[in-house]
C-alpha positions in Angstrom: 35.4 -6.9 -12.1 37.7 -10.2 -12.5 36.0 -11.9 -9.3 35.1 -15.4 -9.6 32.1 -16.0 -9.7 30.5 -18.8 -6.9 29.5 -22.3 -8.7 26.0 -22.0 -7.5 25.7 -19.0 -9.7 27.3 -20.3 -12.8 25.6 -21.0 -16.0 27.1 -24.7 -15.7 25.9 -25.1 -12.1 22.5 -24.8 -12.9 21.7 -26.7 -16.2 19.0 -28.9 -16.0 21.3 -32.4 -16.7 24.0 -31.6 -13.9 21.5 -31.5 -11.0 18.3 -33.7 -12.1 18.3 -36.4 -9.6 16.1 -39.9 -9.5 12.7 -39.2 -8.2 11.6 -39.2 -4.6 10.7 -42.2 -2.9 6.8 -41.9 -1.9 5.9 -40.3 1.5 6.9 -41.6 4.6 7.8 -41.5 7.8 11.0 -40.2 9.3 12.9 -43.2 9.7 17.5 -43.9 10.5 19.5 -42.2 8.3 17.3 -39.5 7.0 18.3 -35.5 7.8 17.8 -34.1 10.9 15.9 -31.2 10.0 15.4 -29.6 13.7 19.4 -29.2 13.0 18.5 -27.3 9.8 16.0 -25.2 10.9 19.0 -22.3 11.9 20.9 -22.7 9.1 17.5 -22.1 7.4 16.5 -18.9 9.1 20.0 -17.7 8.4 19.5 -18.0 4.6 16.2 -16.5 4.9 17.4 -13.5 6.7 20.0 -13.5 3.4 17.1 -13.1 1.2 15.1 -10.9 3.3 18.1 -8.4 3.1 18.9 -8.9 -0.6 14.7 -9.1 -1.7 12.5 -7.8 0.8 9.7 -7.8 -1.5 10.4 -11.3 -2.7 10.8 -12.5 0.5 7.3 -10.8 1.7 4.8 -13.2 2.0 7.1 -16.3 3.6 5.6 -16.1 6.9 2.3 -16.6 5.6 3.8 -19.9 3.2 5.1 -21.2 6.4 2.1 -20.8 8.7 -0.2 -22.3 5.8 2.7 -25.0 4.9 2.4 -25.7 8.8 -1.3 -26.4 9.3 -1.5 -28.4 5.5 1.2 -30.5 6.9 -1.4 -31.6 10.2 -4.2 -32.1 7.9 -2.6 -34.1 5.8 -1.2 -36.2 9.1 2.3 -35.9 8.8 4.6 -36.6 11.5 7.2 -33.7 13.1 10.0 -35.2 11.1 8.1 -34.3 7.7 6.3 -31.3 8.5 10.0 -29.7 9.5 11.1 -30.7 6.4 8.5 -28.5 4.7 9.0 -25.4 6.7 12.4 -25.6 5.8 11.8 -25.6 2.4 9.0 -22.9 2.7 11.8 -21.1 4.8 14.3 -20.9 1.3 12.4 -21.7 -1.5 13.4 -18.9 -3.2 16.9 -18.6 -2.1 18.2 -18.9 -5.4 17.0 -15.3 -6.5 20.0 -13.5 -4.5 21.9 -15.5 -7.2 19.8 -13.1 -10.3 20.6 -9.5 -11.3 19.0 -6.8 -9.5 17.0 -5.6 -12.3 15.1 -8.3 -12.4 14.1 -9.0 -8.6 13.7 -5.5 -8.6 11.7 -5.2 -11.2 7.9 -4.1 -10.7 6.8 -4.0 -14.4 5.7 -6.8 -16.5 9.1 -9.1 -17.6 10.4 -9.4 -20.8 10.4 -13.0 -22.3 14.2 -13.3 -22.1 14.0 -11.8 -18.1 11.5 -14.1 -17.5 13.2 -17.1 -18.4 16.0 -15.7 -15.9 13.5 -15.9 -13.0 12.3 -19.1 -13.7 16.1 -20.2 -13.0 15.7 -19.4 -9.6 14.4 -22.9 -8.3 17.6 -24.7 -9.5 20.2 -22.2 -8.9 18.9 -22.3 -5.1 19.0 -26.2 -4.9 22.8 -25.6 -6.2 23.5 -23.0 -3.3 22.2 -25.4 -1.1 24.0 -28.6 -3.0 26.6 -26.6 -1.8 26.1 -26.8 1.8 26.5 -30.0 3.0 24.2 -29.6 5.8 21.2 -28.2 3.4 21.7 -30.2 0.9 18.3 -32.8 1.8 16.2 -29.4 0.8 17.8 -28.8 -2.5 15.6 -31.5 -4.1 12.3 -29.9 -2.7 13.5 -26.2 -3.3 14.2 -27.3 -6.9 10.5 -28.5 -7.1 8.6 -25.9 -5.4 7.6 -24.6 -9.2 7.0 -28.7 -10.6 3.2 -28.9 -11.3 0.9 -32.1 -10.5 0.6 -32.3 -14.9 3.9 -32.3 -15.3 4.2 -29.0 -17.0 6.2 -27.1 -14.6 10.0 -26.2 -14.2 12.8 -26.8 -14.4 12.7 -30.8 -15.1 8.7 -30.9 -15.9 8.1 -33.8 -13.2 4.6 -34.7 -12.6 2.3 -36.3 -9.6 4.2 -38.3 -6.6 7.6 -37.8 -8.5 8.0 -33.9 -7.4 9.2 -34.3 -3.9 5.8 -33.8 -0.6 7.6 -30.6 0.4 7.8 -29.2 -2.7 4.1 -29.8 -3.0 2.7 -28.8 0.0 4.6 -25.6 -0.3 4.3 -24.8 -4.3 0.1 -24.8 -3.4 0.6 -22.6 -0.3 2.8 -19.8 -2.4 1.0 -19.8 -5.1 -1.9 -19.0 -2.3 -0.2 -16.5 -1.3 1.1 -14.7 -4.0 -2.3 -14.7 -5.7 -3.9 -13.3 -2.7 -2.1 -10.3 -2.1 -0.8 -7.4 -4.1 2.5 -7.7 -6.1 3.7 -4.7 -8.1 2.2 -4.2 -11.1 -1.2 -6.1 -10.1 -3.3 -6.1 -7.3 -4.1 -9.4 -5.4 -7.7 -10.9 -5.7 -7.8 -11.5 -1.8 -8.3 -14.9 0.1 -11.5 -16.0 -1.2 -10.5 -15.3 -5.0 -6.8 -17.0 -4.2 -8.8 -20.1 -3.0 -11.1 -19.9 -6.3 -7.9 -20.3 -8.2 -6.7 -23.3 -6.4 -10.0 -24.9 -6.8 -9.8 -24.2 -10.8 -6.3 -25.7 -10.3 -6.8 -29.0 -8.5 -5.5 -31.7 -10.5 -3.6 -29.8 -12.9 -1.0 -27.3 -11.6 -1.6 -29.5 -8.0 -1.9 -31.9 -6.2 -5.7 -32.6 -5.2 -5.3 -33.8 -1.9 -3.0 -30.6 -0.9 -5.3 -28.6 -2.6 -8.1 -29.6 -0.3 -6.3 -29.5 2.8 -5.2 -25.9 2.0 -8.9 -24.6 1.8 -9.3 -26.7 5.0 -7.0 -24.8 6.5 -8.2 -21.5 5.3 -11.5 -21.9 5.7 -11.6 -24.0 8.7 -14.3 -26.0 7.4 -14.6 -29.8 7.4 -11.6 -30.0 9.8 -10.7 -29.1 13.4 -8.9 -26.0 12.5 -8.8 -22.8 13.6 -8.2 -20.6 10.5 -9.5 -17.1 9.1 -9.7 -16.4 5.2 -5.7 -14.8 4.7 -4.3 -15.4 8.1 -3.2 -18.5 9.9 -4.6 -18.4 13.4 -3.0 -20.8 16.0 -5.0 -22.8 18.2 -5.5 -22.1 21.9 -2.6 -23.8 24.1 -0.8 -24.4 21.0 2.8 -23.7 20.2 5.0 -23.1 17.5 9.1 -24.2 17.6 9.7 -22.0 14.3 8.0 -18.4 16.0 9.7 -16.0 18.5 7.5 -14.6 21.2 3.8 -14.7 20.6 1.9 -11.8 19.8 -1.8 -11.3 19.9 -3.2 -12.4 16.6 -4.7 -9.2 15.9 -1.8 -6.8 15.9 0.8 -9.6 14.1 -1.9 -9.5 10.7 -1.9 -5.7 11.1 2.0 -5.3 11.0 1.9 -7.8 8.2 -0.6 -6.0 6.5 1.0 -2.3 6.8 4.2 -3.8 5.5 2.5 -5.8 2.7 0.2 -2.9 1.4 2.6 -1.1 -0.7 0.1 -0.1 -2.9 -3.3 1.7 -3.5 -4.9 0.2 -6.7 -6.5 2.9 -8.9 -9.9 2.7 -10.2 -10.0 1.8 -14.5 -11.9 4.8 -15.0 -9.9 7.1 -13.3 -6.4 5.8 -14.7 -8.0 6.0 -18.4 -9.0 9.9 -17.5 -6.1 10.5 -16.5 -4.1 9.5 -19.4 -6.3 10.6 -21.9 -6.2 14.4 -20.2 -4.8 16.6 -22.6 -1.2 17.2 -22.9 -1.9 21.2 -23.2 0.6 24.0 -21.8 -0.9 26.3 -19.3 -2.7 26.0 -16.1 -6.1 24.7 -18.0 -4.5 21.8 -19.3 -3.0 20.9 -16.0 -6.3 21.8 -14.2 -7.8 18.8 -16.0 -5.0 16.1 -15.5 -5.3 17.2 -11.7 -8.7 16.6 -11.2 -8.4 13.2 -13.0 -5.5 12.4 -10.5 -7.6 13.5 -7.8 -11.1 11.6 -8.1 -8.9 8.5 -7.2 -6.9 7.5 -3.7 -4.4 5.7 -5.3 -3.7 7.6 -8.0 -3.2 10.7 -5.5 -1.0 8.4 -4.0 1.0 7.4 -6.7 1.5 10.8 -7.9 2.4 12.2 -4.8 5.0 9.1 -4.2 6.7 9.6 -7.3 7.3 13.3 -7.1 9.0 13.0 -3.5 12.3 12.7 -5.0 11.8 15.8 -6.7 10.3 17.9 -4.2 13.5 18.9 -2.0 13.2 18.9 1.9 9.8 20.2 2.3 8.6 17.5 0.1 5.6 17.6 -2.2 2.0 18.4 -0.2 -0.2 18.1 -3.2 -1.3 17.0 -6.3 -1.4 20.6 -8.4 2.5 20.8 -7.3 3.7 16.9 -8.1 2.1 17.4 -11.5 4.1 20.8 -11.9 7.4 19.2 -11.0 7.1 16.1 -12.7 7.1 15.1 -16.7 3.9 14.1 -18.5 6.2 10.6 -19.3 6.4 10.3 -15.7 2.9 10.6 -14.6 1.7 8.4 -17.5 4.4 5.6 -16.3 3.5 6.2 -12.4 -0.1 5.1 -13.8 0.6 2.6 -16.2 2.2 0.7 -13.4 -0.7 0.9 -11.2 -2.9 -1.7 -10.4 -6.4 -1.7 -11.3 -9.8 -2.3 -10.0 -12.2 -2.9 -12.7 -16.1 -2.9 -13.0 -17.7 -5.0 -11.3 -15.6 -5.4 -8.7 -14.9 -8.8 -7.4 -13.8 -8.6 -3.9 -15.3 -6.6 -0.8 -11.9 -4.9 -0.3 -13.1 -3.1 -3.7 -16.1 -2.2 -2.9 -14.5 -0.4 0.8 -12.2 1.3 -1.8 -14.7 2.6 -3.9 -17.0 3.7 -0.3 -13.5 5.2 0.6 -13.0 7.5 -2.8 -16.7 8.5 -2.4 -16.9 9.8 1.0 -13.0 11.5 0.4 -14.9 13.1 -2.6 -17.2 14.7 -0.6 -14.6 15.4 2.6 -12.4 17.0 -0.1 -15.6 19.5 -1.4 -16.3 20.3 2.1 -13.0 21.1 3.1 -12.7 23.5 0.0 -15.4 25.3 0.8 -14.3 25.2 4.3 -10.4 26.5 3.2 -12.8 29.4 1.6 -14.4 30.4 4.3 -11.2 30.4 6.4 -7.8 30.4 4.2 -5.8 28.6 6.5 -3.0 28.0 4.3 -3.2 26.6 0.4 -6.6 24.9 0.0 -4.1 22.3 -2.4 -2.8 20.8 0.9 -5.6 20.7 2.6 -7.4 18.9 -0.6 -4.9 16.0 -0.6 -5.2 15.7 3.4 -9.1 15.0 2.8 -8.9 12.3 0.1 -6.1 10.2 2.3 -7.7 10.8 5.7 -9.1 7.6 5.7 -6.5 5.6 4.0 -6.2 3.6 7.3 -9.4 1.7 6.7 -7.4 0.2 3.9 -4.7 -1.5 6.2 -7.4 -2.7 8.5 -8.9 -4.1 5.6 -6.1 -6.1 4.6 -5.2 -7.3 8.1 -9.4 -8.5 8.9 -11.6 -9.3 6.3 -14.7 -8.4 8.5 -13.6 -5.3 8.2 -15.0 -4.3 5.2 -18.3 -4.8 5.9 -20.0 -1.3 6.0 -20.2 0.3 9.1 -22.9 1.0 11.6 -24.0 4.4 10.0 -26.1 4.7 14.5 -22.3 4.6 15.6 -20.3 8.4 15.6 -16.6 8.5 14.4 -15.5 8.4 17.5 -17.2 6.0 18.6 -16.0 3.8 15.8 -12.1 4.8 16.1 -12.6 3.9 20.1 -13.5 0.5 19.4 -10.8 0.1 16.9 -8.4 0.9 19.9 -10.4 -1.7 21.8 -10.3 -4.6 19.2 -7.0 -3.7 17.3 -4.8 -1.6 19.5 -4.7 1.5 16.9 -7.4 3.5 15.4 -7.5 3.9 11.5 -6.0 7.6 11.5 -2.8 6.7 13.6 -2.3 3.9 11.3 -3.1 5.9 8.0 -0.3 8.6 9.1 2.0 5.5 10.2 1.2 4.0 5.9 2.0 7.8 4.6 5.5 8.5 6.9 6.7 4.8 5.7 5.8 6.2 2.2 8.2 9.1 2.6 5.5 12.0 2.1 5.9 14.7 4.2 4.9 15.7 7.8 2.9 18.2 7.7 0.0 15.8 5.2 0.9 13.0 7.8 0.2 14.7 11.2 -3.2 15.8 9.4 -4.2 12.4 8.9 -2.9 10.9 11.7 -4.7 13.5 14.1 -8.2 14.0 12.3 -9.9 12.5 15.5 -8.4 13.9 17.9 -10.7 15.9 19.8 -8.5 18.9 20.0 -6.7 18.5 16.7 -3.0 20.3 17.2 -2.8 21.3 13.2 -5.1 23.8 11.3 -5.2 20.9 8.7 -6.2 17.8 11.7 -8.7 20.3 12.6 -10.2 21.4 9.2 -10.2 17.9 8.3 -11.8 16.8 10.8 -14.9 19.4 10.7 -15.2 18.2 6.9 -15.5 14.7 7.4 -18.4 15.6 10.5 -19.7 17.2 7.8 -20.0 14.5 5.4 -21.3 12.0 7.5 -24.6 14.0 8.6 -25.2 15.1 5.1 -25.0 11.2 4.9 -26.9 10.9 7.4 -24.4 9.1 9.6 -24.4 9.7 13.1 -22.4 12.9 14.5 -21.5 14.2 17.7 -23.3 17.3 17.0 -21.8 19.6 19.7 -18.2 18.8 19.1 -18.7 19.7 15.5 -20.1 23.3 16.6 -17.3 23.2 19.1 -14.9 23.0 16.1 -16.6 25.0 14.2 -16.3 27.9 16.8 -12.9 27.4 16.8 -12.7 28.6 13.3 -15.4 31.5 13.5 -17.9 29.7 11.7 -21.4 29.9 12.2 -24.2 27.0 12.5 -25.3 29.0 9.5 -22.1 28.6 7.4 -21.9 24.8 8.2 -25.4 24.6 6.8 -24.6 26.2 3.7 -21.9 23.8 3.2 -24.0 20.1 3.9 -27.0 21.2 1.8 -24.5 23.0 -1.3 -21.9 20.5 -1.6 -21.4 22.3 -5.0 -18.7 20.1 -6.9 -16.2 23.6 -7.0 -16.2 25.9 -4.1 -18.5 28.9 -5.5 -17.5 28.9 -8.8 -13.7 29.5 -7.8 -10.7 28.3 -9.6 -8.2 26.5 -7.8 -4.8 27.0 -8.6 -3.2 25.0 -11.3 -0.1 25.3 -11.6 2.6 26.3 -8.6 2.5 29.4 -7.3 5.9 31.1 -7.4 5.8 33.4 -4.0 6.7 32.4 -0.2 4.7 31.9 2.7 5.5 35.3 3.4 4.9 36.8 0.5 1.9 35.8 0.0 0.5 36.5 3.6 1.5 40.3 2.3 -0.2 40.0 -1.2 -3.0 39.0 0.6 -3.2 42.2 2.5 -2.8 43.9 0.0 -5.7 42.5 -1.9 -8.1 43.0 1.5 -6.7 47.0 1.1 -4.0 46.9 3.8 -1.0 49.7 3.8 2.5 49.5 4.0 2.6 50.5 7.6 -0.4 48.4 8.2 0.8 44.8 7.0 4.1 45.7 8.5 2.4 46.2 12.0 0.1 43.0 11.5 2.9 40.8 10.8 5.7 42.6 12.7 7.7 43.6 10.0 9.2 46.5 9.2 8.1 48.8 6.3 11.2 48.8 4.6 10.8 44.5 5.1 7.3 45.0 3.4 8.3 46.6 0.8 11.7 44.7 -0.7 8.8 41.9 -0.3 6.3 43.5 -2.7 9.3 44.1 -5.1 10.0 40.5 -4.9 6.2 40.0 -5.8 6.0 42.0 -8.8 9.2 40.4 -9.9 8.1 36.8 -9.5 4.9 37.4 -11.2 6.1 39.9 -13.9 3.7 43.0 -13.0 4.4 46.3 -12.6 2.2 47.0 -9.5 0.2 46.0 -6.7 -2.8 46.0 -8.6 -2.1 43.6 -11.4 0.0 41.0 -8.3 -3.6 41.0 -7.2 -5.1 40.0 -10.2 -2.5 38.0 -11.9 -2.1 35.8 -8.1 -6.4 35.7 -7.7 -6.5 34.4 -11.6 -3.5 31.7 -11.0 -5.7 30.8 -7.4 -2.3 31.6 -5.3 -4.2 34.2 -3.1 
């Protein structure tokens, strides 16, 4: 209130008339009296730490734009002098949107008109910021262009072919690459090979054809001497790059990329459209059936669970039945709306790895109920949720090597497969799918079970539970299984080779015609170890012995019961808690 505010972010500063300058000369070579840009190149990563800060998710996918911008720039046989020039400008193209209001760099919905029109500002209300600096002010011309197209129907000042500056070129292709390719709240990307399909439909109109080639060169390695993989820039042995700090082995730099890119598990069509056409009914059954719609998709469990975090308290939200109890039927339906979708047929193999993912975590997730019935652990709601994310990993992987999503060896065991994962990547898909769920903020106990599924000794009832399901599910898929460990497990629990057979050949789509719960349950851990009890006929003095208690402790509990769940004895607890699922 009553600052002033900066000239680069006034509505003067930024008209169209006040900064349009004469068009560029054509290309050429750096030559007396032209910028220095090695001196810029600081100044330049200072600004883009300014934006990183102020827009992480804006400022996202700029290392990719500069390594692509980097190896367009040697194909097209530019010298150093120009191809600094364009990392600079790759470096703060977008500069100007720390000069827009946080709703709308913040915004992950679809724009209004009017909001719109405020983004597209942000090309010349950065070449003002950087009018404003002396020393950047040779990139203000290029940042101010990096949204021109080659047919002249860009913005701001709708220049077309050789007038819109070779940096702005070069680096309007490469982020339009990249921001195509991967996902971007409220839409999915379409991947490398559907991102490169888009330039090709765009050569000659929105660029320009000879940058257009080069960048497909460059990702695709073909038909120059490049060493490039579809969505990551790979450099060349021996070679060196000024702009990079210490090198790091190819492999792990996509996969940090990729965890901190993939912020989001698209949902299936047909799961999102069951989901919000379940019925708004009161009551556990008309929960029951907007739970089950949630779960038959990963990332609409995901979603869910994410969005009820803030709600949950310090112990956090485990599961689906209890996010859908603490949030509003307007909130679900928004979490979904916003998702991004996956639509028959799908178009790219990370799809098809999605779908294989929700399949097998269907079956994990049957297995594991029947195993939760066999055993009760703990609440068979946890344990469900555990098995639909355990391999959410294979996602990340995805995203960081394409050749990842090719099906897997079904001859090879689990652990076999998460051993050479260590070998080739350095982490195994379970590590990395509990690294995706803590940087999601859900809680510990659903992380350490994915994280630990296949660990030989799994430390957690739920690591170990999930990791006899998913055994489980591979040999009634016929995929290879250490056979031994899983009866080793299986011991471990008191289950017979008998039991596990049951299980593989059943598979029945509820566990033996029991209702889960649908709605939370009221009682404590302790409480309802004792209810419990008491349903399996214990005493007083019995449960109080069992759980070293005394009978006085016992019995202020059951009091507590009948309160909670508005019964006027043991008998109905037990009835109204084995209706409701809770015991």
């Amino acid at each position: 209130m009553g600052s002033r505010v900066p000239a680069w972010r006034s509505q003067d500063a930024v008209s169209v008339t006040s900064l349009r300058r004469s068009p560029p000369a054509p290309r050429r070579a750096s030559v007396d009296g032209e910028p220095d840009w090695s001196s810029l190149t600081p100044i330049a990563a200072g600004l883009e730490a300014a934006l990183e800060a102020r827009a992480p998710a804006i400022h996202m996918g700029t290392p990719l734009v500069r390594k692509l911008a980097a190896h367009v720039g040697r194909l097209l046989g530019l010298d150093d002098h120009e191809r600094l020039a364009i990392d600079v400008c790759a470096r703060v193209r977008d500069i100007g949107m720390i000069g827009l209001p946080d709703y709308v760099i913040a915004n992950a919905g679809t724009l209004s008109a009017t909001d719109q029109a405020l983004l597209n500002r942000h090309p010349a209300i950065g070449a003002a910021l950087l009018q404003s600096l002396p020393t950047m002010a040779a990139a203000a011309e290029s940042v101010r262009a990096h949204h021109e197209r080659w047919d002249g129907a860009g913005y701001p000042d709708g220049l077309r072919g050789d007038a819109i500056p070779l940096a702005g070129r070069v680096v309007a292709v490469c982020d339009a690459f990249v921001a195509v390719a991967t996902d971007r709240p409220p839409r999915r990307g379409i991947g490398a090979e559907g991102a490169l399909d888009f330039v090709r439909r765009h050569r000659g109109s929105q660029f320009d054809p000879d940058i257009a080639d080069c960048l497909e060169a460059a990702v695709t390695g073909k038909g120059r001497p490049t060493h490039c993989v579809p969505g990551a820039v790979v450099h060349r042995a021996g070679e060196s790059d000024a702009h990079e700090g210490p090198r790091v082995p190819t492999a792990m730099r996509d996969l940090r990329t990729a965890l901190v890119q993939f912020d989001v598990v698209p949902a299936f069509a047909p799961a999102c459209e069951q989901a919000l056409a379940a019925p708004d009914a009161p009551g556990p059954d008309g929960r029951s059936v907007l739970v089950k719609a949630i779960e038959a998709d990963i990332g609409l469990t995901v979603a869910i669970l994410r969005r009820a975090q803030s709600r949950g308290g310090p112990a956090g939200i485990t599961n689906v039945v209890d996010a859908v109890t603490i949030l509003t039927r307007d909130e679900i339906d928004g979490t979904i709306a916003k998702l991004p979708r996956a639509s028959f047929p799908w178009h790219t193999g990370f799809d098809a790895l999605l779908l294989r993912s929700r399949l097998h975590a269907q079956t994990v997730a049957r297995g594991i109920e029947r195993l939760a019935h066999m055993t009760k652990p703990f609440d068979v709601e946890d344990l469900v949720v555990a098995a639909l994310l355990h391999d959410i990993g294979k996602l990340v992987l995805a995203r960081a090597r394409p050749d990842y999503v090719a099906p897997l060896a079904a001859r090879r065991t689990p652990e076999e497969r998460v051993r050479e994962e260590l070998r080739e990547v350095g982490v195994d898909h379970a590590s990395l799918g509990g690294l995706l769920l803590e940087r999601w903020g859900l809680p510990e106990g659903l992380v350490d079970a994915v994280a630990r599924h296949h660990r030989s000794r799994p430390d957690s009832e739920a690591a170990s539970l999930v990791r006899l399901a998913d055994m489980l599910a591979h040999h009634a898929q016929a995929d290879a299984v250490d056979c031994e460990a899983m009866f080793r497990l299986a011991a471990d629990w008191d289950l017979s080779v008998q039991a596990l057979r049951d299980i593989v050949f059943e598979q029945p789509p509820s566990i033996a015609g029991q209702r889960r719960r649908s709605e939370r349950s009221p009682l404590s851990t302790r409480e309802t170890e004792i209810l419990r009890l008491v349903a399996d006929g214990r005493r007083d003095a019995e449960i109080a012995s069992e759980l070293t208690l005394s009978v006085s402790t016992v019995r202020t509990h059951l009091h507590n019961i009948h309160a909670k769940l508005e019964v006027v004895g043991r008998a109905q607890a037990v009835i109204r808690a084995s209706e409701m699922a809770w015991i």
